[in-house]
C-alpha positions in Angstrom: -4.8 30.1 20.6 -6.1 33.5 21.2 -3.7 36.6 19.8 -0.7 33.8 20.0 0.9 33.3 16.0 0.5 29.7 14.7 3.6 30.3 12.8 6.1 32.8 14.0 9.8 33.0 11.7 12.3 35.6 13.5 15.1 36.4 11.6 15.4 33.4 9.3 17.7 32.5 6.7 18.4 29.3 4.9 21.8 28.2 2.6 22.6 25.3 1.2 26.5 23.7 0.6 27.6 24.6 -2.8 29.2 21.3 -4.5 32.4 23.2 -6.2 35.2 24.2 -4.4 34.0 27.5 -3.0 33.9 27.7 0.8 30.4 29.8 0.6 27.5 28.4 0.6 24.4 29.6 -2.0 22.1 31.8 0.3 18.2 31.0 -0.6 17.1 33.9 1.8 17.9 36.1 4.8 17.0 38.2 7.5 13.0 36.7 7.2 10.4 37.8 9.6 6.9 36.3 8.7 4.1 35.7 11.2 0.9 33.6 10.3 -2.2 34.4 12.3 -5.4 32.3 12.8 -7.7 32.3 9.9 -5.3 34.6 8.0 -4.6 33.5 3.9 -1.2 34.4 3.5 0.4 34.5 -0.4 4.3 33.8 -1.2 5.4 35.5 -4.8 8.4 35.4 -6.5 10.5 34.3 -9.4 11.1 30.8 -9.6 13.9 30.1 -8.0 13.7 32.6 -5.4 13.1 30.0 -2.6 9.4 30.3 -2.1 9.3 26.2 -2.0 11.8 26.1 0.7 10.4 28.7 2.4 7.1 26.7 2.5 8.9 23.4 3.7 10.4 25.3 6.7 7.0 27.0 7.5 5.5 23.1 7.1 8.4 22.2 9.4 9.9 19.4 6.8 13.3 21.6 6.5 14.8 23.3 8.9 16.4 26.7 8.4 20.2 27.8 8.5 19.8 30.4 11.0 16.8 31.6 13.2 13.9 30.8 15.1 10.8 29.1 13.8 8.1 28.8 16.6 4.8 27.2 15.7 1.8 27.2 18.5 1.6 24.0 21.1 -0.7 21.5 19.8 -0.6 23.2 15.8 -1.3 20.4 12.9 -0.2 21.3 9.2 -0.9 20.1 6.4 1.7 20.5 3.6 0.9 20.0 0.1 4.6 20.0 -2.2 4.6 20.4 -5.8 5.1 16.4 -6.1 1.8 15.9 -3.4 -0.1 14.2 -6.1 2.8 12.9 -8.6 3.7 10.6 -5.8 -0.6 10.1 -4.1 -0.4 6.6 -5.3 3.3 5.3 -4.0 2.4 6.9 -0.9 -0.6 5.9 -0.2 -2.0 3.0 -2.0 -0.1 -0.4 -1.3 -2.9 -3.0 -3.2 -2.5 -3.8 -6.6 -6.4 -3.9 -6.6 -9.5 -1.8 -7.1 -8.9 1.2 -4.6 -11.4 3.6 -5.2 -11.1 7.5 -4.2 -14.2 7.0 -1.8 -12.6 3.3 -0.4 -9.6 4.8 -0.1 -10.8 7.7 2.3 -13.1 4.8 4.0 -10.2 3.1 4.7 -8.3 5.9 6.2 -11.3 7.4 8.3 -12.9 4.9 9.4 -14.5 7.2 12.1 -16.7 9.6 9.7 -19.5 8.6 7.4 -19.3 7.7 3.9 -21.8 11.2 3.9 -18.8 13.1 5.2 -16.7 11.3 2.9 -18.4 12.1 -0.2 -19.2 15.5 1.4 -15.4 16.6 1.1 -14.8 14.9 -2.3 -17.7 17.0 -4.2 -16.5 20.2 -2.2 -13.0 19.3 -4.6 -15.4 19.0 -7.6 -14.9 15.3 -7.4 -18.6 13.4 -8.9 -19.9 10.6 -7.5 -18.6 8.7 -10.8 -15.2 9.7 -9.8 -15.4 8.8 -6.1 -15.8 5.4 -8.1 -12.9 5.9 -9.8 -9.9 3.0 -9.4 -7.2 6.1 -7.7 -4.6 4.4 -10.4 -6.6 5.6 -13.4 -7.2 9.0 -12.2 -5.9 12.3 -13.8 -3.1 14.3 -12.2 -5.7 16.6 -11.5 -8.3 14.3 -9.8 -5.6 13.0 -7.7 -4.7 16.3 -7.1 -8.1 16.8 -5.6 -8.3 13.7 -3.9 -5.4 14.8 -1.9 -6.3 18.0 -1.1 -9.6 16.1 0.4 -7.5 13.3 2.3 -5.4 16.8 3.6 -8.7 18.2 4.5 -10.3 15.6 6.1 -7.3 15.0 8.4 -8.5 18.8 10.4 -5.1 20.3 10.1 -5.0 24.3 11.5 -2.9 25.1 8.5 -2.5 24.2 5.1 0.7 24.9 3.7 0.3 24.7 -0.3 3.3 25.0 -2.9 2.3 25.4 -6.6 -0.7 23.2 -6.5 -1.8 24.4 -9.9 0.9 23.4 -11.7 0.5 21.5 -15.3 -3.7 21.1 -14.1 -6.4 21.8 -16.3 -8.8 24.4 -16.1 -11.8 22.5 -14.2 -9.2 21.3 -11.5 -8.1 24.6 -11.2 -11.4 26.1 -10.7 -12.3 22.9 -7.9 -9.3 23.3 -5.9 -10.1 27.6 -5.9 -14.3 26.8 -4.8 -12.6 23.7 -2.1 -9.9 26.2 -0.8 -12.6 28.7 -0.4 -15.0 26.8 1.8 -12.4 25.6 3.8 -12.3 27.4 7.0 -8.8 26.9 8.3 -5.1 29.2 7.8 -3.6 28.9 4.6 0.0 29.7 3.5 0.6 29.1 -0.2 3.0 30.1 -2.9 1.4 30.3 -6.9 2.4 32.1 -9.9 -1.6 31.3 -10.7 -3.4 35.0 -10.3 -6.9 33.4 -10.3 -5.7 31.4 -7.7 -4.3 34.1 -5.9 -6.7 36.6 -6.0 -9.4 33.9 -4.9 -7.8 32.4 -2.3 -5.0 34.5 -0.7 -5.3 38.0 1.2 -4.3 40.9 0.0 -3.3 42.4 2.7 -1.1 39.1 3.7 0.7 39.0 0.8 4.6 39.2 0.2 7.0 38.6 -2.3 10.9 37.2 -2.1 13.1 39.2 -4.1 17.3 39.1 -3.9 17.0 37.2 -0.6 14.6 39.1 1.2 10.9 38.6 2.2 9.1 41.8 1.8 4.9 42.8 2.1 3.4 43.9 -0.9 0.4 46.1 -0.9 -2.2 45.7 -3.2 -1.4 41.9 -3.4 -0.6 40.1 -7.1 -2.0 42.5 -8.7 0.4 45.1 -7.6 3.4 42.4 -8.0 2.0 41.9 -11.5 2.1 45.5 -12.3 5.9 46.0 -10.8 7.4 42.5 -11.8 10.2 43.4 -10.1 11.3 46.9 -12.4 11.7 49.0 -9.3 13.7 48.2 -6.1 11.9 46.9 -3.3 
């Protein structure tokens, strides 16, 4: 794509209907201007609440925004991890009731690469060869978790959009999806209140922060938001 944005967002803003009698609708966010570059590893803070996940959907082009333009590059493939990607891995994915293994499962679904490949991506997501084994039903939020960002990384998207994918995992996940997110070579847009995450993955320079409806840049990345949490005015 050259100098041409993957992901543009010009002047976007996002309500949704209130349910009382009130003839205005709840405002998420206004007035946002965001633009994702190739390669770039761009970081969404904020208070929960503050609309980072439907910010992320738009981006991922699953919702689409009140007002505004949203232009994403001809040919551009995203993959969009939610905060219930692996809650719902199984139901989604895995229609026999019988032994589906994390390393049958990816077979199945690429039949095109090599089980070398296959493994490949699943110990780049700290997954062992025991748990490539594993019957998908009897994994661990976590290892699912993993196995999903794999499948996601397998299918060669030129962005990953990722919303809270540390949530409620242990330690070890953590620390596999931070060295799998590293090696991957691709765009990322995430949102995480997880600094280790943050500072491993994300860009400093690219990252921002919604506060009372607007998307602002914040220099000096989570550590500077850390440091502010929102005492001065942006």
């Amino acid at each position: 794509w050259g100098d041409e944005p993957l992901v543009m967002l010009m002047d976007v803003g996002h309500a949704y209907e209130k349910n009382d009698s009130s003839t205005d609708d709840a405002i998420v966010f206004d007035c946002v201007e965001l633009c994702v570059r190739e390669k770039s590893r761009v970081t969404i803070l904020g208070e929960n609440g503050s609309g980072k996940s439907t910010l992320l959907s738009i981006i991922a082009g699953v919702t689409t925004p009140s007002e505004g333009t949203v232009h994403r590059a001809n040919g551009l493939n995203i993959g969009y991890f939610h905060q219930h990607s692996a809650d719902n891995f199984v139901s989604d994915n895995i229609d026999s009731d019988g032994l589906v293994t994390a390393l049958s499962f990816l077979q199945e679904k690429f039949p095109s690469k090599t089980e070398h490949d296959l493994r490949s991506e699943l110990t780049r997501f700290g997954l062992s060869p025991k748990q490539a084994g594993t019957n998908v039903r009897f994994m661990s939020g976590g290892e699912r978790c993993r196995l999903s960002m794999a499948t996601m990384c397998l299918e060669d998207p030129h962005v990953l959009v990722i919303d809270e994918i540390s949530n409620h995992l242990d330690s070890e996940s953590v620390e596999a999806l931070i060295f799998g997110l590293q090696k991957w070579t691709g765009t990322i847009v995430m949102a995480s209140h997880d600094a280790n995450l943050v500072r491993s993955v994300g860009d400093p320079k690219e990252c921002f922060v919604l506060f009372d409806r607007k998307l602002q840049r914040i220099e000096g990345g989570i550590d500077r938001y850390l440091q502010i949490a929102f005492h001065v005015d942006w």
